[in-house]
N, CA, C and O of each residue as an XYZ file, in Angstrom:
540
protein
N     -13.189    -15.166     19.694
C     -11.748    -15.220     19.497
C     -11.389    -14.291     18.328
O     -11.873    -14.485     17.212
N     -10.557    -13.298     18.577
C      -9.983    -12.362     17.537
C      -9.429    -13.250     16.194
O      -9.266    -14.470     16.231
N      -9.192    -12.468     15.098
C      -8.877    -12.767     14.347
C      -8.391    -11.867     13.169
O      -9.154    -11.025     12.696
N      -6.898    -12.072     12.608
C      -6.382    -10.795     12.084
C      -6.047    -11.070     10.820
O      -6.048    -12.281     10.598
N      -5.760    -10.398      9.908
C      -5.942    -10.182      8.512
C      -4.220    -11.107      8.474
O      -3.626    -11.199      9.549
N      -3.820    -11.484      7.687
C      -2.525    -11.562      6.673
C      -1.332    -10.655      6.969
O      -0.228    -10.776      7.500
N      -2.099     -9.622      6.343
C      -1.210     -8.228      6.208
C      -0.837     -7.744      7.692
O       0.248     -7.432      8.182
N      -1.871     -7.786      8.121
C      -2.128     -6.907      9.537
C      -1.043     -7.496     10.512
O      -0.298     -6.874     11.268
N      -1.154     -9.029     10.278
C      -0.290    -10.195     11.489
C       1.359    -10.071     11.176
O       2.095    -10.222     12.151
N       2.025     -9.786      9.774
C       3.036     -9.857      8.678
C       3.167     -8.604      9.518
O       4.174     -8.739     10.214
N       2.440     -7.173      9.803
C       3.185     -6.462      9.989
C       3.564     -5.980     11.679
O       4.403     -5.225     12.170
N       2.220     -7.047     12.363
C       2.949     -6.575     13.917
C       4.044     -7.513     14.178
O       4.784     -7.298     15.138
N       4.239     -8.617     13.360
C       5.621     -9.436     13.558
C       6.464     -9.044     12.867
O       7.379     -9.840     12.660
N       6.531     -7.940     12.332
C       7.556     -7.420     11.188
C       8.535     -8.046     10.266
O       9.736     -7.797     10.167
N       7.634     -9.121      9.442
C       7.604    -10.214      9.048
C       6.851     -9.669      7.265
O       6.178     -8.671      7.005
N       7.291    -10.713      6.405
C       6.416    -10.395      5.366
C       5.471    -10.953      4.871
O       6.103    -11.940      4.496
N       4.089    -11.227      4.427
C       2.721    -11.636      4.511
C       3.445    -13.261      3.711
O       2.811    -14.305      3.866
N       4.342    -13.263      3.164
C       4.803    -14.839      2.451
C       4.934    -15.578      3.719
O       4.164    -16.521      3.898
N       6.176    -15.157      5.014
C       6.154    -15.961      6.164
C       5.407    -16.488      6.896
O       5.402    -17.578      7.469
N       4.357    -15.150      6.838
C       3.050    -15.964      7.920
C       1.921    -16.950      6.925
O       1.097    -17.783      7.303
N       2.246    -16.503      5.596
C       1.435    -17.695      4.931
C       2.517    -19.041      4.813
O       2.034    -19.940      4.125
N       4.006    -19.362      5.407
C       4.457    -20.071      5.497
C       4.151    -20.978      6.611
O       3.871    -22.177      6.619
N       4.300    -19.913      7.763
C       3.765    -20.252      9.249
C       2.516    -21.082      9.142
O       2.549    -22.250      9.531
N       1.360    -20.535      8.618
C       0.100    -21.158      8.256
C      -0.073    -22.772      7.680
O      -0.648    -23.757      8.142
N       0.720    -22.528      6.436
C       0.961    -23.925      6.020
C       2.092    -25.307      6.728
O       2.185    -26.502      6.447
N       2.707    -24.552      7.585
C       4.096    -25.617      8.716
C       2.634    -25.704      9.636
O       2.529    -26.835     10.111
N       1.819    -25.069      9.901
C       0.921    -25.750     11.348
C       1.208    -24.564     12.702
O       0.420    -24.549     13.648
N       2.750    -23.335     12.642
C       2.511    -22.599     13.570
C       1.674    -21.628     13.549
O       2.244    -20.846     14.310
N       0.597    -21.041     13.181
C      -0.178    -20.506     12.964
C      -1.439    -21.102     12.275
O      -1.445    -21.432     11.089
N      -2.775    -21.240     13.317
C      -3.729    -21.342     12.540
C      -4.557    -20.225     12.176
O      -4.558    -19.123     12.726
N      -5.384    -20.661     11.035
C      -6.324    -19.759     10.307
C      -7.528    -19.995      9.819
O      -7.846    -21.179      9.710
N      -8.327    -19.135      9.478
C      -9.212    -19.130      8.631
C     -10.125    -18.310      7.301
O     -10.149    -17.088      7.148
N     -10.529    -18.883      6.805
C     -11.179    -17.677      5.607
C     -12.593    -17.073      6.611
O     -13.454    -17.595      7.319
N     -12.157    -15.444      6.106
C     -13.416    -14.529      6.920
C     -14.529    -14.787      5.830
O     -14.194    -14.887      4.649
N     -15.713    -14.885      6.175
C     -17.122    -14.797      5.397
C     -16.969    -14.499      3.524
O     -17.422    -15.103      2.550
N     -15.962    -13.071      3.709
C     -15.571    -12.655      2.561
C     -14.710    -13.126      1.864
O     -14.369    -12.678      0.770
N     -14.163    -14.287      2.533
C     -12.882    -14.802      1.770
C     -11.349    -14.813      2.027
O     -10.451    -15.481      1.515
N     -11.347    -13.461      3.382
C      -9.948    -13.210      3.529
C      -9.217    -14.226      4.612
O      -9.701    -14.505      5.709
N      -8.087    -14.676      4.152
C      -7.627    -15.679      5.250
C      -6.848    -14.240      6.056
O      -6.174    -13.257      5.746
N      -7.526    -14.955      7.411
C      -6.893    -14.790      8.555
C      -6.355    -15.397      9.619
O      -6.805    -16.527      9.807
N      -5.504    -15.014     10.418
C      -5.089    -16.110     11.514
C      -5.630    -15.733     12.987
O      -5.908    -14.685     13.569
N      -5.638    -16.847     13.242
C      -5.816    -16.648     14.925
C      -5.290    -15.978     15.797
O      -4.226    -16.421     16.230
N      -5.833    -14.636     16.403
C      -4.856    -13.789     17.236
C      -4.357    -14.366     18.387
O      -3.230    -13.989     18.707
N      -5.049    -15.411     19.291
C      -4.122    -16.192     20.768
C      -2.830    -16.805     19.582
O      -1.615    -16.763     19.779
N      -3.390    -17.240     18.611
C      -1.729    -17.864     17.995
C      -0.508    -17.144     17.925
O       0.637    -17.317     18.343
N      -1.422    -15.838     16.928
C      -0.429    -14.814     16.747
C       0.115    -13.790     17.875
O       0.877    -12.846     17.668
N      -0.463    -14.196     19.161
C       0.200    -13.523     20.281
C       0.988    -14.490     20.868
O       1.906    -14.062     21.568
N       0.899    -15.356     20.791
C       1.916    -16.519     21.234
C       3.177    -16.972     20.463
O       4.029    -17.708     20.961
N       3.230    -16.487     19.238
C       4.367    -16.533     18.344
C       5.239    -15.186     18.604
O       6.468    -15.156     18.659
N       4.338    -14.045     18.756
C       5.131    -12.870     18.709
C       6.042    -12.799     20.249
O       7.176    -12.379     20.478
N       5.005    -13.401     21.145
C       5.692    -13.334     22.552
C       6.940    -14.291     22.237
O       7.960    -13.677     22.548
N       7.240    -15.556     21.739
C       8.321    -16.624     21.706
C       9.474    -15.321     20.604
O      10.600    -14.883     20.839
N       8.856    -15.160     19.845
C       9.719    -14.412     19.182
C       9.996    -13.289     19.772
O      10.723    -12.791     18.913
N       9.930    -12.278     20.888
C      10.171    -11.302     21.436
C      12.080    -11.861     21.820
O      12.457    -12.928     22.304
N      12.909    -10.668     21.375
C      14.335    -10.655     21.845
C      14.679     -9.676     22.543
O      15.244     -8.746     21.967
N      14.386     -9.585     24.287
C      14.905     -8.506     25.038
C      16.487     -8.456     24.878
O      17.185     -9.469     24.831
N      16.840     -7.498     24.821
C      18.698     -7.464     25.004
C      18.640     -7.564     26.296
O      17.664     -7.373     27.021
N      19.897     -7.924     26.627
C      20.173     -7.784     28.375
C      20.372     -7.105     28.986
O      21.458     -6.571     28.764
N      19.652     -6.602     30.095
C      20.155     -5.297     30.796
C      21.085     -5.368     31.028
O      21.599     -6.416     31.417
N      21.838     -4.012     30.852
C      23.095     -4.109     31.302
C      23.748     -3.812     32.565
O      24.911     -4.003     32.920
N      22.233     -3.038     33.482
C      22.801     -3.020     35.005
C      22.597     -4.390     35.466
O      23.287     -4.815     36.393
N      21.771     -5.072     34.943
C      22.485     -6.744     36.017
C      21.143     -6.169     37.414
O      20.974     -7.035     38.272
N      20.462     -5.115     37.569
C      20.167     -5.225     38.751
C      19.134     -6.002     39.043
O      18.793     -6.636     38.045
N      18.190     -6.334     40.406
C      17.434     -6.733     40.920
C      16.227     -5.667     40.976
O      16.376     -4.723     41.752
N      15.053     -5.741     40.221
C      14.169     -4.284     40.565
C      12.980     -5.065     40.364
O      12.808     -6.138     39.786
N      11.874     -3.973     41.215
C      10.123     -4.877     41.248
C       9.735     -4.506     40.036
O       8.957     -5.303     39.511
N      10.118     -3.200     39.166
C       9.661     -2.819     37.810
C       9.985     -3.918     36.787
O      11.081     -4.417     36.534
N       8.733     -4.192     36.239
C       8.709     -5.539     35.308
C       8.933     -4.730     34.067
O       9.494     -5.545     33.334
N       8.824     -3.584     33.381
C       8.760     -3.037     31.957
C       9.903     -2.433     32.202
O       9.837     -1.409     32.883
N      11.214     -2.882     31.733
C      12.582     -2.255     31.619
C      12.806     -2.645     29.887
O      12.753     -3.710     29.273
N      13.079     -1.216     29.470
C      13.289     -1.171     27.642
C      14.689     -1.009     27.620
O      15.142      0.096     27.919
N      15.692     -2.226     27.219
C      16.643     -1.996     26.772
C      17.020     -1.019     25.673
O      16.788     -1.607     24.617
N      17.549      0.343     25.393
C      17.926      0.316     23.870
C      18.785      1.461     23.797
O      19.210      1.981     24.829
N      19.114      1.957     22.493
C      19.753      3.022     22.165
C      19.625      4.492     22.345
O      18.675      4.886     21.669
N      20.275      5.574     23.066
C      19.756      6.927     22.985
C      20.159      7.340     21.572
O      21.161      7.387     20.858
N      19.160      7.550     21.548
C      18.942      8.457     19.639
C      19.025     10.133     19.771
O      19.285     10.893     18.838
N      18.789     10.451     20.915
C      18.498     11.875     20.426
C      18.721     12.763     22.130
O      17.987     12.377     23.040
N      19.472     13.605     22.343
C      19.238     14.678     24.062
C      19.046     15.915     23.341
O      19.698     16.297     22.370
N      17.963     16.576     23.986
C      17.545     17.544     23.935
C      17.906     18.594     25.608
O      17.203     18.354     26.590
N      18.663     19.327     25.667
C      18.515     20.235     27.068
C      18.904     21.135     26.662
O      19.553     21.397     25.650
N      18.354     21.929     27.794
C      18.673     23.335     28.535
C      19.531     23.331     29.598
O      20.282     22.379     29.808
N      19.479     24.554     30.463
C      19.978     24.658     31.788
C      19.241     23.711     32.784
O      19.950     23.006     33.501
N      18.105     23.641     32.878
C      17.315     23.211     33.503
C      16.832     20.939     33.007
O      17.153     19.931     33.636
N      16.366     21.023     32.260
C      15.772     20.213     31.730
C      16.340     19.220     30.869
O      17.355     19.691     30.355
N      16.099     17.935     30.456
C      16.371     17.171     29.349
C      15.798     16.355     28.684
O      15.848     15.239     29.201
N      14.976     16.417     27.252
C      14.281     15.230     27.084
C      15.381     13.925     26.217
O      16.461     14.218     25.705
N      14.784     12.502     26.228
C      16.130     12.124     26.044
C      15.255     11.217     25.587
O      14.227     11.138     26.259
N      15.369     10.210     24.267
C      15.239      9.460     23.227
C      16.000      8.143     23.321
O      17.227      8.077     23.255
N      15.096      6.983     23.497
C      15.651      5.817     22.913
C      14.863      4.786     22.279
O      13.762      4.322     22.575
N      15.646      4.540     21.372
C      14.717      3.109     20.435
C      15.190      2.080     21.079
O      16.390      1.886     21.275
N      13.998      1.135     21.560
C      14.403     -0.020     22.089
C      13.059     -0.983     20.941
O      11.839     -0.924     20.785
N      13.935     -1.602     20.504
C      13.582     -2.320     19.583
C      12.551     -1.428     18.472
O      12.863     -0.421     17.835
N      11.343     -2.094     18.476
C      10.509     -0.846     17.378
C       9.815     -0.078     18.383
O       8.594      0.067     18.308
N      10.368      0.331     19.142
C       9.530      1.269     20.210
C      10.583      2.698     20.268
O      11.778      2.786     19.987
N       9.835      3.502     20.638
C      10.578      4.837     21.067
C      10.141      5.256     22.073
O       8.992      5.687     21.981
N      10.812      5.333     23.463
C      10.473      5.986     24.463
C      11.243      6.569     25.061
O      12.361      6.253     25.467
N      10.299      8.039     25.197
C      10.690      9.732     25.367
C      10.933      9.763     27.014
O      10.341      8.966     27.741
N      11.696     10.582     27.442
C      11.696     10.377     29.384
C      12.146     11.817     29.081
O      12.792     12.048     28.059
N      11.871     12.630     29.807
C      12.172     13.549     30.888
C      12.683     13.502     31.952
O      12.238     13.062     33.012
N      13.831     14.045     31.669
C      14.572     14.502     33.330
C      15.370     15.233     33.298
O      15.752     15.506     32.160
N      16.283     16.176     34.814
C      16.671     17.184     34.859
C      18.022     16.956     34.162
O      18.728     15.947     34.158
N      18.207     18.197     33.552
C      19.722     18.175     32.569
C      20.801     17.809     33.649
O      21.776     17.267     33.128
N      20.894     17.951     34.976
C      21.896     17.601     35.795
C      21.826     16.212     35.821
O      22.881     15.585     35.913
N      20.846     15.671     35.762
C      20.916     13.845     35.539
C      21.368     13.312     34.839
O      22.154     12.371     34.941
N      20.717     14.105     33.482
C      21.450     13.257     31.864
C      22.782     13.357     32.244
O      23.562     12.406     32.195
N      23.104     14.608     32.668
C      24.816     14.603     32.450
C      25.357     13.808     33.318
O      25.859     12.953     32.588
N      25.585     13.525     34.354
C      25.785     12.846     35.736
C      25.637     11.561     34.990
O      26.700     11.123     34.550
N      24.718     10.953     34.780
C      24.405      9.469     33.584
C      25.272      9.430     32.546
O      25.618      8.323     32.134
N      25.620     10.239     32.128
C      26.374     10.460     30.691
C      25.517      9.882     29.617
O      25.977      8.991     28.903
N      24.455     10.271     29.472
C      23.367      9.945     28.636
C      23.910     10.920     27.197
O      24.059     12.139     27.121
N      24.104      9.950     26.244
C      24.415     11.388     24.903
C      23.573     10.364     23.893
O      22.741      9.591     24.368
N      23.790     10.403     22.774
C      23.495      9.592     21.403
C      24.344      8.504     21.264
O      25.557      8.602     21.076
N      23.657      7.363     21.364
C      24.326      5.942     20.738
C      24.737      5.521     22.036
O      25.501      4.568     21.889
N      24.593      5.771     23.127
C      24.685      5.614     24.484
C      24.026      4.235     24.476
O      23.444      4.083     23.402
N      23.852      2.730     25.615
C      22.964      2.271     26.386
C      22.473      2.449     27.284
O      23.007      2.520     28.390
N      21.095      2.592     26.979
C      20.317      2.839     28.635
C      19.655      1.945     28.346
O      19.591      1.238     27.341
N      18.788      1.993     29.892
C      17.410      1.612     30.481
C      16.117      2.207     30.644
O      16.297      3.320     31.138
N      15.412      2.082     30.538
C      13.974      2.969     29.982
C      13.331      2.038     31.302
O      13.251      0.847     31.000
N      12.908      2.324     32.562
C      12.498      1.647     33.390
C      11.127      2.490     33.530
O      11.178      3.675     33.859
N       9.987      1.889     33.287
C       8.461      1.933     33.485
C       7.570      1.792     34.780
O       7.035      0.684     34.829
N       7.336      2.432     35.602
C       6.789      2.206     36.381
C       5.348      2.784     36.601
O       5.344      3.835     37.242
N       3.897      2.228     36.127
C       3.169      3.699     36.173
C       1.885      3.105     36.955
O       1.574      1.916     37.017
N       1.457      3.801     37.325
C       0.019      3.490     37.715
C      -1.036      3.638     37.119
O      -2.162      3.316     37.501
N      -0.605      4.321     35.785
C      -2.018      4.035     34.669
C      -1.168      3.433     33.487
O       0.053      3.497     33.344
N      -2.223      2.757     32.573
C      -1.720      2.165     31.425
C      -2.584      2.438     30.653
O      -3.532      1.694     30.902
N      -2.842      3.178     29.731
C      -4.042      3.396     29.139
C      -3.662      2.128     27.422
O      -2.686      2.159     26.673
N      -4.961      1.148     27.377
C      -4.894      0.387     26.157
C      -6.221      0.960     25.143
O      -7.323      1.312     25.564
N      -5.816      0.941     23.855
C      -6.778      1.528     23.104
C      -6.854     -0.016     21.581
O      -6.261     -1.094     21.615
N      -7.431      0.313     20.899
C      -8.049     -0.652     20.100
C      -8.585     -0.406     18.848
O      -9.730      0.042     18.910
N      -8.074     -0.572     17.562
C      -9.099     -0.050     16.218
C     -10.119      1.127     16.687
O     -10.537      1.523     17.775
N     -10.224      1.322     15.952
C     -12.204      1.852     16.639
C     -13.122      1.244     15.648
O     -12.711      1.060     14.503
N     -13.822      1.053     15.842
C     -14.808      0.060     14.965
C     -14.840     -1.191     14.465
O     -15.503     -1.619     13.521
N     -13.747     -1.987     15.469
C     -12.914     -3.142     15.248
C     -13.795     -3.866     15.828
O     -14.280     -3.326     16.823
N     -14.264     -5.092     15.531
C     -14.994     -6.241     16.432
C     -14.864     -7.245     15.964
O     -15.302     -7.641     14.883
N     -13.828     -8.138     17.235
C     -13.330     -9.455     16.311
C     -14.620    -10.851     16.562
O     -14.481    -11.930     15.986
């Protein structure tokens, strides 16, 4: 069973290392001291807090779709040409970049501070991990 530092847990909940030593002591988060001394918490905990705490905004098309990874968020940034457009949105602490033809963005009316949808559909997912990490 994994197990993550203080600091490390404080910062994928974007939280500050006092809360999750609050969390620790209320009972939602358990822990333990590593060999060396460092308290850490339980990562199934700390993935189960971060998932309850996850706040999707609501899509705002309302639609029905089989794509399960739809990123609500803000366009931050259009980049085009004649041809082309890359187009920027922060959806929550994420940023995801899309490509598509400048006749789309415009047709969308995709500009800055816009709402979109960031809809994911892929057939690879590549997951990566520390390197030299072994919980």
């Amino acid at each position: 069973m994994p197990h993550i530092r203080v600091k490390e847990a404080a910062q994928y909940l974007a939280v500050s290392d006092d809360t999750v030593r609050r969390w620790i002591d209320e009972g939602t988060l358990s822990s333990r001291r590593s060999p060396g001394g460092v308290l850490e918490v339980d990562g199934v905990d700390l993935a189960r807090l971060a998932q309850s705490r996850a706040v999707t905004p609501e899509d705002p098309a309302g639609n029905s779709s089989s794509a399960r990874n739809r990123f609500v968020g803000l366009v931050t940034k259009v980049t085009a040409d004649t041809v082309m457009a890359q187009v920027e949105l922060q959806c929550g602490p994420h940023r995801v970049v899309s490509l598509m033809s400048a006749e789309a963005a415009r047709d969308l009316g995709i500009e800055p501070g816009a709402v979109a949808v960031a809809v994911v559909k892929a057939t690879t997912v590549i997951i990566e991990t520390p390197q030299g990490r072994r919980q």
